[in-house]
C-alpha positions in Angstrom: -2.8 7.6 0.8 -5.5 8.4 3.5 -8.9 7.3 3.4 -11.8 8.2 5.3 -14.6 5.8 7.2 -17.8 6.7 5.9 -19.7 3.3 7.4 -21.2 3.2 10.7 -19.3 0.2 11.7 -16.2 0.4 13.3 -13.2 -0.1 10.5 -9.8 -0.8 11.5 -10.3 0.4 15.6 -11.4 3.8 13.3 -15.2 5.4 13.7 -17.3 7.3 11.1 -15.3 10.2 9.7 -12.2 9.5 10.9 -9.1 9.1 8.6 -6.8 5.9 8.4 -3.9 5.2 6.0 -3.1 2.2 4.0 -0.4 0.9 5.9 -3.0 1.0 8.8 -5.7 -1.4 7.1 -2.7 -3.4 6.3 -1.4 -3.9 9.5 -5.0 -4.7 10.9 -5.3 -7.6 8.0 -7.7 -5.3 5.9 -7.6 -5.3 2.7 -7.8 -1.8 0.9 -9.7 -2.6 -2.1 -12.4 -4.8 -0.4 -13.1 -1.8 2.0 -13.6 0.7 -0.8 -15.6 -1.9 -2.8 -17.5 -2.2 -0.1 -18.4 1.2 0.1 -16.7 1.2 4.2 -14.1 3.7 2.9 -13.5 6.2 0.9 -10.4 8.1 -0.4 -9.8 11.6 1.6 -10.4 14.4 -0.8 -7.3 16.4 0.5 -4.7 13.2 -0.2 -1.3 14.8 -1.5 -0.6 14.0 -5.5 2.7 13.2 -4.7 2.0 10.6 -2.2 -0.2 8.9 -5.0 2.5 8.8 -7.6 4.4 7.1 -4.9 2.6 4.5 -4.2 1.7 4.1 -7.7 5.3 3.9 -8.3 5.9 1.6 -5.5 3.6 -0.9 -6.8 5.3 -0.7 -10.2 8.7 -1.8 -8.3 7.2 -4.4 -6.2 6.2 -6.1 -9.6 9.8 -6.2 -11.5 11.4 -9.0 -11.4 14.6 -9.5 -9.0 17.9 -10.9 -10.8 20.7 -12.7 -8.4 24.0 -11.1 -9.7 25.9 -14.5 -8.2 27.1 -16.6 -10.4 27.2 -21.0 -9.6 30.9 -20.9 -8.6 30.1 -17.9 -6.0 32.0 -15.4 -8.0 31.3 -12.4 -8.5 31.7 -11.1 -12.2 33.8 -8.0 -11.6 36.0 -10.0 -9.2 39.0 -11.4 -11.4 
């Protein structure tokens, strides 16, 4: 997803009106929903649909829960 700057102060090396992406804020130590809160960003008009259901989906994923298909002994069930 892209956002735009729409504060004065410089956000994430980015000025007024320029566009930045998540994984930008991210990798500066931002945090997305702070700078929205905060009414430093805002989400670009023009961001694709599909690029939101991905990262909606993405965050779904990043949420389920991981199961370890080892067993104790090291075996692995469809191993005989």
């Amino acid at each position: 997803m892209e956002y735009t700057v729409i504060s004065n102060k410089k956000v994430c090396g980015k000025v007024k009106d320029e566009k930045l992406t998540r994984d930008d804020i991210l990798s500066a130590g931002g945090s997305v929903e702070h700078l929205l809160a905060s009414g430093n960003i805002k989400e670009s008009t023009n961001t694709p649909k599909a690029v939101k259901e991905v990262e909606a989906v993405q965050q779904v994923v990043d949420t389920l829960p991981v199961f370890n298909l080892d067993n104790e002994q090291g075996e692995k069930p469809w191993q005989e």
